[in-house]
C-alpha positions in Angstrom: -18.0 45.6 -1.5 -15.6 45.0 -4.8 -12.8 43.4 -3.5 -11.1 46.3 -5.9 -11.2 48.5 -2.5 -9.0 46.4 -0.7 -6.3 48.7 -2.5 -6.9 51.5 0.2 -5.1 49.3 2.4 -1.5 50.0 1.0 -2.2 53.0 0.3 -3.3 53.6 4.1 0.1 52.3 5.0 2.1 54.4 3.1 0.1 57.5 3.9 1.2 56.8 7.7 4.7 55.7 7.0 5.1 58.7 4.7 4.0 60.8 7.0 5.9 59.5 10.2 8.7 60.6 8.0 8.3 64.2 8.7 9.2 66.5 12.0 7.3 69.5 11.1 3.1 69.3 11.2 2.7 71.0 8.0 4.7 68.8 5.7 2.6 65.9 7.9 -0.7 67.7 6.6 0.2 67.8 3.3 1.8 64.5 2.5 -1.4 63.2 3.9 -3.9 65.3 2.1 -2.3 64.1 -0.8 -2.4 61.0 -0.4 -6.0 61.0 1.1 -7.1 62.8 -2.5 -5.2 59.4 -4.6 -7.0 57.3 -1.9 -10.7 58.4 -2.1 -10.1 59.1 -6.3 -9.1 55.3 -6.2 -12.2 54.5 -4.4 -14.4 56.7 -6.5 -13.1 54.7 -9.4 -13.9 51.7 -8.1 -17.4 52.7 -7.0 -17.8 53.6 -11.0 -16.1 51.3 -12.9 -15.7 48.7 -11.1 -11.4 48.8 -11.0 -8.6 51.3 -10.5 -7.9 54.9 -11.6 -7.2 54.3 -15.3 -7.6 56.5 -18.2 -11.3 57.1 -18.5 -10.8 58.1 -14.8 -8.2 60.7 -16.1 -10.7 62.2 -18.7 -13.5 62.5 -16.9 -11.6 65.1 -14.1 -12.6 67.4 -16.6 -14.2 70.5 -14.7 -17.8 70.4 -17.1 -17.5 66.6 -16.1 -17.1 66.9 -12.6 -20.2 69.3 -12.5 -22.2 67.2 -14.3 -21.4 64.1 -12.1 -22.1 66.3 -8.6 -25.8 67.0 -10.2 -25.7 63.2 -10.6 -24.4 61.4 -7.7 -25.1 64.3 -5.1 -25.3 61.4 -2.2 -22.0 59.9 -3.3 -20.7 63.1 -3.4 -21.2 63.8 0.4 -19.9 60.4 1.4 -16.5 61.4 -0.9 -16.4 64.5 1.0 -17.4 62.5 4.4 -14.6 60.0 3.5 -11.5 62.5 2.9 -12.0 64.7 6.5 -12.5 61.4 8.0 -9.3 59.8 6.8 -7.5 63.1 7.5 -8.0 63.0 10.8 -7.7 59.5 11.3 -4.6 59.2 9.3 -3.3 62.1 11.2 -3.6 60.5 14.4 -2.1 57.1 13.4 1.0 58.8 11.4 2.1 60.6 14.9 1.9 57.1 16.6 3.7 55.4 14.5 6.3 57.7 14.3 6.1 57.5 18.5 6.2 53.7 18.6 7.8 52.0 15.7 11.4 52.0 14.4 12.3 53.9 11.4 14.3 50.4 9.7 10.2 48.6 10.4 8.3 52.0 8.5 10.8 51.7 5.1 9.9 47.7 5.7 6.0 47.9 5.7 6.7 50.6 3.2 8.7 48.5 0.5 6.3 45.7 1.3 3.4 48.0 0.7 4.4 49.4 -2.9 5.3 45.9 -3.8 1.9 44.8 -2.9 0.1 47.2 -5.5 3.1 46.6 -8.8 1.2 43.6 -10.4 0.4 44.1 -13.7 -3.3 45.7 -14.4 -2.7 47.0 -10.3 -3.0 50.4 -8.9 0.3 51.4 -10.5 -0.1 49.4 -13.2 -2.8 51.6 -14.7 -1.3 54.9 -13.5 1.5 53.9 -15.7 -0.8 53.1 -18.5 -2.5 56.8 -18.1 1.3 58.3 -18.7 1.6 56.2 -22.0 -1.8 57.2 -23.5 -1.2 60.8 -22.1 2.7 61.2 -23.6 1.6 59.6 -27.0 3.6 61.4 -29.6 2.0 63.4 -32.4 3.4 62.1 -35.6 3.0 62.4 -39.7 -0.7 60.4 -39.6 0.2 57.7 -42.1 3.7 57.1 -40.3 1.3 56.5 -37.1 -0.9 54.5 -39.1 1.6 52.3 -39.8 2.4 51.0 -36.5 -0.4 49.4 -36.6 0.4 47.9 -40.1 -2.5 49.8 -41.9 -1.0 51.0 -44.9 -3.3 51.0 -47.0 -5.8 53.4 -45.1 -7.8 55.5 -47.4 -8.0 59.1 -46.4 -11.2 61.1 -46.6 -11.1 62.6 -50.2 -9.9 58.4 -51.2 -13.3 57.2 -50.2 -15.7 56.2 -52.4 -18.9 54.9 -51.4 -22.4 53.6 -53.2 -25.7 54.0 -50.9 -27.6 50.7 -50.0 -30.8 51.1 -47.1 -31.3 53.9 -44.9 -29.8 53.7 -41.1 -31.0 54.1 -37.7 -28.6 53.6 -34.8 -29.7 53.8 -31.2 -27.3 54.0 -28.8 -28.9 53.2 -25.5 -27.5 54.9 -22.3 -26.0 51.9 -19.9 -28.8 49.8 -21.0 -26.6 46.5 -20.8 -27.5 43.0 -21.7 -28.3 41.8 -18.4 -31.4 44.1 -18.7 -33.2 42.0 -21.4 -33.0 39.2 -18.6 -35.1 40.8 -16.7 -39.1 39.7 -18.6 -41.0 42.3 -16.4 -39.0 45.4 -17.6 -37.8 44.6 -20.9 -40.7 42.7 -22.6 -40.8 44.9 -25.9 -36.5 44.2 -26.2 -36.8 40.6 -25.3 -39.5 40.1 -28.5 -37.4 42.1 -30.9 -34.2 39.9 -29.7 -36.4 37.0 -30.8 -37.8 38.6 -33.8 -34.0 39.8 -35.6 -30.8 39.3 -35.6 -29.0 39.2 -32.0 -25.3 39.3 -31.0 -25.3 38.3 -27.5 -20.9 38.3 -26.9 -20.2 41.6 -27.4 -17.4 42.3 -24.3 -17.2 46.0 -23.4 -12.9 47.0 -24.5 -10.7 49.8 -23.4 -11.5 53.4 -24.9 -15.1 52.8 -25.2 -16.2 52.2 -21.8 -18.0 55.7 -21.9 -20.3 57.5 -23.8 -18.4 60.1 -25.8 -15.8 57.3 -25.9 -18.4 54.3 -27.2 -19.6 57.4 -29.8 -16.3 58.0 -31.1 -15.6 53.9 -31.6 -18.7 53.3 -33.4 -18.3 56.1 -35.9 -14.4 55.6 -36.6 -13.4 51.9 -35.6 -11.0 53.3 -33.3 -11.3 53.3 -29.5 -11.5 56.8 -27.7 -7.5 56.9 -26.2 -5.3 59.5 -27.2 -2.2 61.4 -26.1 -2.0 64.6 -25.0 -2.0 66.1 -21.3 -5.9 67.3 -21.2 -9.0 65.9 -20.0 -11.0 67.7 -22.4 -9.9 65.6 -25.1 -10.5 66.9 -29.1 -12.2 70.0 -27.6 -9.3 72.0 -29.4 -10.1 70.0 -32.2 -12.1 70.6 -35.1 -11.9 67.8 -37.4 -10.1 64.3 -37.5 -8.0 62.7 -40.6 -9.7 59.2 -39.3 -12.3 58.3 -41.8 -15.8 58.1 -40.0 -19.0 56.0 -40.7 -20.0 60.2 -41.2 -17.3 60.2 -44.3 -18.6 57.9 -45.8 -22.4 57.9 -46.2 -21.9 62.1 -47.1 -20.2 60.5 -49.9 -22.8 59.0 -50.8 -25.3 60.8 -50.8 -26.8 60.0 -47.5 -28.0 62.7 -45.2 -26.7 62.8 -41.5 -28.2 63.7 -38.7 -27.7 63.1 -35.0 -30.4 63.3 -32.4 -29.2 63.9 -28.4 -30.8 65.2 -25.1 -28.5 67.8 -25.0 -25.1 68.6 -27.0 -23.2 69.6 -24.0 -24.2 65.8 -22.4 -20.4 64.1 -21.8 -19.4 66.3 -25.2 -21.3 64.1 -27.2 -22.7 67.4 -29.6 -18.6 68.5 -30.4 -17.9 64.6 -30.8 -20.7 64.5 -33.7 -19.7 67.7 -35.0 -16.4 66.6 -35.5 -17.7 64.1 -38.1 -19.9 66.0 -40.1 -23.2 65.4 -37.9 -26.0 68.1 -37.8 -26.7 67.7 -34.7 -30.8 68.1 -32.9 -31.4 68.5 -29.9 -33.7 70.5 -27.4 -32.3 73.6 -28.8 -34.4 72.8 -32.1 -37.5 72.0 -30.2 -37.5 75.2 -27.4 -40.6 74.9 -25.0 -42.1 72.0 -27.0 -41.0 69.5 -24.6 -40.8 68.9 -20.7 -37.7 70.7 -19.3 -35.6 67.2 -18.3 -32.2 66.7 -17.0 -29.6 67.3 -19.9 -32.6 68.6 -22.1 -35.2 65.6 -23.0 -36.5 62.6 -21.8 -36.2 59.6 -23.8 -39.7 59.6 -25.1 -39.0 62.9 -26.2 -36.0 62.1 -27.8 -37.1 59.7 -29.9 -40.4 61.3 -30.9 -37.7 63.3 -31.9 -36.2 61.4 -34.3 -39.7 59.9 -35.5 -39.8 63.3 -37.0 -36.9 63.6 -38.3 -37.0 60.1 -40.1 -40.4 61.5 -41.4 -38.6 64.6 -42.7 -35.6 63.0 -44.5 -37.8 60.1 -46.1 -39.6 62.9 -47.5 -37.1 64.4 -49.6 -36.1 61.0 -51.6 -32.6 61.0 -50.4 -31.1 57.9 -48.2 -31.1 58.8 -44.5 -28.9 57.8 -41.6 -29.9 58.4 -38.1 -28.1 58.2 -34.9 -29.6 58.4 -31.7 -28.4 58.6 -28.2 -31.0 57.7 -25.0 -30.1 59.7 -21.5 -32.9 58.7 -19.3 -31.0 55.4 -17.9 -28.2 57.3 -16.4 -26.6 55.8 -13.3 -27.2 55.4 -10.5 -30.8 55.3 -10.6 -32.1 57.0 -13.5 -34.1 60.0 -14.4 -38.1 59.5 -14.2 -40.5 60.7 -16.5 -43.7 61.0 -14.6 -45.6 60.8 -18.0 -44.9 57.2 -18.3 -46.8 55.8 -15.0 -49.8 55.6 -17.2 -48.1 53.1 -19.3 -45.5 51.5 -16.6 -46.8 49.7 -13.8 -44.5 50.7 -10.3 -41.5 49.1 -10.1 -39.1 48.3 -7.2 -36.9 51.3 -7.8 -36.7 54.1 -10.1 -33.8 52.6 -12.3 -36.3 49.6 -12.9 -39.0 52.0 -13.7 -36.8 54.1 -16.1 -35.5 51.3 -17.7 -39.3 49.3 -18.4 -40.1 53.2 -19.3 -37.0 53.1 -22.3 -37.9 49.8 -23.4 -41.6 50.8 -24.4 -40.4 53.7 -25.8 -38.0 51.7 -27.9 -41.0 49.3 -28.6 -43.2 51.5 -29.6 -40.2 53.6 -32.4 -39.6 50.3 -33.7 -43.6 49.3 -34.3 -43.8 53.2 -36.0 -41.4 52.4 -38.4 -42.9 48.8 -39.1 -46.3 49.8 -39.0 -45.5 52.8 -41.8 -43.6 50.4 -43.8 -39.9 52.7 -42.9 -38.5 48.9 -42.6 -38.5 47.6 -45.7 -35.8 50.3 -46.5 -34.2 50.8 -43.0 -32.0 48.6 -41.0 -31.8 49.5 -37.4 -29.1 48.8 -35.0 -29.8 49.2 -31.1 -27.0 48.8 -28.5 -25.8 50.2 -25.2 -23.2 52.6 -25.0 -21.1 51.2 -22.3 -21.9 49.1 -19.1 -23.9 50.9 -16.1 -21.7 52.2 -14.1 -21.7 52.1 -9.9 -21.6 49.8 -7.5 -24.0 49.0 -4.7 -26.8 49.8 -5.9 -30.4 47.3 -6.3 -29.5 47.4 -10.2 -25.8 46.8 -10.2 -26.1 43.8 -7.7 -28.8 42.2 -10.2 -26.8 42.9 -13.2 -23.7 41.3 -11.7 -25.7 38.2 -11.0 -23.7 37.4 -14.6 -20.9 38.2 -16.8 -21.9 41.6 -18.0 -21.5 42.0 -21.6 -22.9 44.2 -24.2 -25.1 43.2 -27.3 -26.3 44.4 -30.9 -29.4 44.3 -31.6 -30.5 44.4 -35.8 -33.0 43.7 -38.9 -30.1 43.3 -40.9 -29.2 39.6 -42.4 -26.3 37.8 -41.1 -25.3 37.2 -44.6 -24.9 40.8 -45.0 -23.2 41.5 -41.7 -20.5 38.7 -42.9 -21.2 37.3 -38.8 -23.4 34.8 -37.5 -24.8 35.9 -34.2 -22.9 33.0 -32.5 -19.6 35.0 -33.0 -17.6 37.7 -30.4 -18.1 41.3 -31.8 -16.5 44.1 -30.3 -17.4 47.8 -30.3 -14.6 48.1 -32.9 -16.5 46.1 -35.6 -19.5 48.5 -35.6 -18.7 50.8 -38.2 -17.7 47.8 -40.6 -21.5 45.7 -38.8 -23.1 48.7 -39.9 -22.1 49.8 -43.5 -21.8 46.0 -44.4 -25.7 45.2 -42.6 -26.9 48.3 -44.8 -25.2 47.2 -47.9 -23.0 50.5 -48.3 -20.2 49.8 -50.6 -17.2 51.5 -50.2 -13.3 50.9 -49.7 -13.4 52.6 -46.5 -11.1 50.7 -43.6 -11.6 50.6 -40.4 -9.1 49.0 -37.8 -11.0 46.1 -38.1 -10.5 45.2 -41.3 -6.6 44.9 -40.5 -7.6 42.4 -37.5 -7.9 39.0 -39.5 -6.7 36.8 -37.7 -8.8 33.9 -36.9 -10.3 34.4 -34.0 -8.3 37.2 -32.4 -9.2 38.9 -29.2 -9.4 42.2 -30.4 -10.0 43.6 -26.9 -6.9 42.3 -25.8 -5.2 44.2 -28.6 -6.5 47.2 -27.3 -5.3 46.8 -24.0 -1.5 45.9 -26.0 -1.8 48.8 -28.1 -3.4 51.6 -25.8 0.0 53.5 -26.8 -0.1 53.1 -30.5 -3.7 53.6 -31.0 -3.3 57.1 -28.7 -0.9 58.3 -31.0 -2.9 57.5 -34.3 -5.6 59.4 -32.3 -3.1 62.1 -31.4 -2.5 62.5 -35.1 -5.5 62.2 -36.5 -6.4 66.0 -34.7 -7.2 68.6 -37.1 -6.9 72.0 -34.9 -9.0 75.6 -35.4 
C-alpha cells in the first residue's frame, strides 16, 4: 500500500468532527457524503498516479473520460463504489459518537491538528491549491504571456521557416516505461535496438505530460499540457493554437503529416492532432479490415497500419513524418490480442503477455523499414507516453523494484541531437531531439531553447511555473 493513502486518515477525522458539528441528520448526511466523495477521489488518485488529487486528476473527471475508465478498471470501479457506502455508514456511526462522548473544545483540537497535518507543501491541499492556479490562469495578449517566461523572441506560425532534412517516424508507446526493457523475457526485440542506436536512459516523467493527450501535446509543442480555464475537457472548444507545433513546422517544409491512432476519440488524442494540422488514420479508414478491438485496433494492427502508410508517402517523392500512438498496454493489465499466442509464449499475466506481444510488433516495424532500406532516409524515435499507471498490480510492483523513468529510443546521431545519451532529457526537449535528430532547419523555438542554463532541472521549472505556463496555454487557444 503507497504510504500516499495514509492521507485518508485526516480526512477521516475531520469528516467525524465536521459532522459531530451538526444537530439535524440531514446536514450530518451530507457533510459526510461530501467528504466521503474527496476521500475515495483522493484514494482513486493515489491508486493511479501514485500521489494526491492534482491536476491531471481534475482533467480526467471529464464525463467521455470517466466512461472510458469504467470500461477499463470495471473491478476498481466496484471496490470505489464498495468503499464510499462503507465509509458512509461507518463514518455515520462514529460522527454520532463523538458528538455523544467528546467535548466540543477536544473536536476543533483534533480538527486544527488534522488540517495542519495535510498543509505541507506538495500535500493534499497543497495540490488542490495548485489545481485553482492552473484552473484561474488568465487569458492574456499571447506574446505579453510569452513573456513571462522571457521568450521574446518566439516566432509565430507564419515567422517560421524551415528546410526538410530525413523523413520521421515517432512511436509513442502506451505506458510502456523503461523498467520494461529490464525485463529480457518480454522485451528482447527493445533491449537489441537499445544496444544497436542511440539510447537516453534519464528521461524523468514532469508535470503536464503525465498522460497521453498531455505527453502528445508536449512532444509536438515543447510545452506541457496545463492550462487555465474551469473545464475538464480542455481545448475541446478549441480549434487551433498560436503555439508553434513540430506540425508547423515540417508543413512548412514540405513534409507530409500524418497521425496514426486506435481510435480518435481514445483520451482526445484525434482533436489534440487535429489541432496541429495532423490528418489523422485510424479504424475509421480501415472499416471491417481489422479485428474489432478495444478503442478500435490492436497494436499489430496499428502499426501494419502505418507500414502502409509509410509505403504510401515514400511513394509520392515527398519527405514524410509519421506519428504513431500504441493502445494495447493500457493499465491495468492490458488488452490481449489472441492472434499473437502463435508468436508469444504464455506469460505470467496478461500485461506481461501484451507487453512481449508490443515489443515483437515493434521489432518486427523496425526490421520492415531496415530490411526495405526506409532507414537510410528515416530516423525513428520510440518512447512511452507517460508512466503505467495503478498500483497493486503484478506489473506495478516489478516496475517499482526501481526508479521509474522514461527513455528515448533513436537512429539518429548524438552529434545531430546536440546530447550525448549520458545527459537528463525531459519530455520538453522532444520537439527540439526531433527536428535537430532529423536535420530540419528552421528558427522555430520551443521552451526549451529558452532553458540554457547549465544543467537546469527543467522539471522542476515546471512544477515553479505550472501558473505561467497555463496561461501561455490559456492564450495560445484559437476558438471556432
Amino acid at each position: 500500500m503507497p504510504l500516499s493513502t495514509l492521507v485518508i486518515l485526516p480526512f477521516l477525522v475531520l469528516t467525524i468532527i465536521f459532522a459531530s458539528l451538526f444537530q439535524q441528520k440531514k446536514w450530518q448526511l451530507v457533510t459526510i457524503t461530501f467528504m466521503t466523495v474527496l476521500i475515495v477521489m483522493e484514494l482513486t488518485s493515489v491508486y493511479f498516479s501514485g500521489g494526491f488529487i492534482d491536476y491531471q486528476f481534475y482533467v480526467n473527471l471529464n464525463v467521455n473520460d470517466i466512461i472510458e475508465g469504467l470500461f477499463i478498471f470495471k473491478l476498481q470501479a466496484v471496490l470505489v463504489i464498495a468503499v464510499f457506502l462503507g465509509l458512509v455508514f461507518l463514518l455515520s456511526k462514529l460522527a454520532n459518537l463523538c458528538k455523544s462522548k467528546c467535548r466540543l473544545f477536544i473536536r476543533l483540537l483534533f480538527a486544527c491538528l488534522a488540517i495542519f497535518s495535510i498543509s505541507y507543501h506538495n500535500g493534499p491541499l497543497s495540490r488542490l491549491y495548485e489545481i485553482y492556479q492552473v484552473t484561474s490562469a488568465p487569458r492574456e495578449p499571447f506574446k505579453q504571456a510569452l513573456a513571462s517566461l522571457n521568450m521574446v523572441d518566439y516566432p509565430t506560425k507564419e515567422q517560421i521557416v524551415s528546410q526538410k532534412g530525413k523523413n520521421i517516424i515517432v512511436l509513442s508507446l502506451e505506458s510502456f516505461e523503461q523498467g520494461f526493457l529490464d525485463f529480457e523475457e518480454i522485451t528482447p526485440n527493445l533491449r537489441q535496438l537499445r544496444q544497436d542506436y542511440t539510447f537516453f536512459a534519464n528521461m524523468p516523467m514532469s508535470a503536464g505530460s503525465s498522460w497521453t493527450t498531455a505527453s502528445m501535446y508536449t512532444y509536438m509543442t515543447g510545452m506541457p499540457f496545463l492550462i487555465g480555464g474551469y473545464t475538464t475537457s480542455p481545448l475541446m472548444k478549441a480549434n487551433q493554437t498560436q503555439l508553434v507545433s513540430l506540425g508547423d513546422v515540417l508543413r512548412q517544409a514540405g513534409y507530409q503529416t500524418r497521425y496514426v491512432m486506435a481510435g480518435p476519440n481514445f483520451a482526445g488524442i484525434g482533436h489534440t492532432a487535429g489541432l496541429f494540422g495532423m490528418q489523422i488514420i485510424s479504424e475509421e479508414n480501415y472499416v471491417g479490415q481489422y479485428p474489432n478491438a478495444p478503442f478500435g485496433l490492436y497494436d499489430k494492427d496499428i502499426l501494419d497500419i502505418a507500414q502502409k502508410q509509410i509505403i504510401d508517402m515514400n511513394q509520392s517523392g515527398k519527405p514524410f513524418a509519421l506519428f504513431i500512438s500504441t493502445v494495447s498496454t493500457h493499465a491495468p493489465n492490458g488488452f490481449n490480442d489472441d492472434r499473437m499466442k502463435s508468436v508469444i509464449s504464455p506469460k505470467n499475466d496478461n500485461m506481461s503477455f501484451v507487453a512481449a506481444s508490443l515489443d515483437y510488433n515493434v521489432g518486427q516495424f523496425i526490421r520492415h523499414l531496415k530490411d526495405n532500406g526506409l532507414l537510410d532516409n528515416t530516423i525513428f524515435y520510440i518512447f512511452p507516453d507517460h508512466l503505467m499507471m495503478g498500483a497493486g498490480t503484478a506489473t506495478i510492483n516489478r516496475l517499482s523494484e526501481k526508479e521509474r523513468k522514461l527513455y528515448l529510443l533513436t537512429n539518429a546521431k548524438s552529434e545531430n541531437l546536440h546530447k550525448t545519451p549520458d545527459q537528463v532529457i525531459y519530455q520538453i526537449d522532444l520537439p527540439r531531439l526531433i527536428l535537430n535528430g532529423a536535420q530540419v532547419e528552421s528558427n522555430a523555438k520551443f521552451l526549451t531553447d529558452y532553458l540554457t542554463e547549465p544543467n537546469l532541472n527543467k522539471k522542476q521549472f515546471i512544477e515553479q511555473n505550472k501558473s505561467k505556463i497555463a496561461t501561455i496555454n490559456n492564450s495560445a487557444q484559437v476558438f471556432k
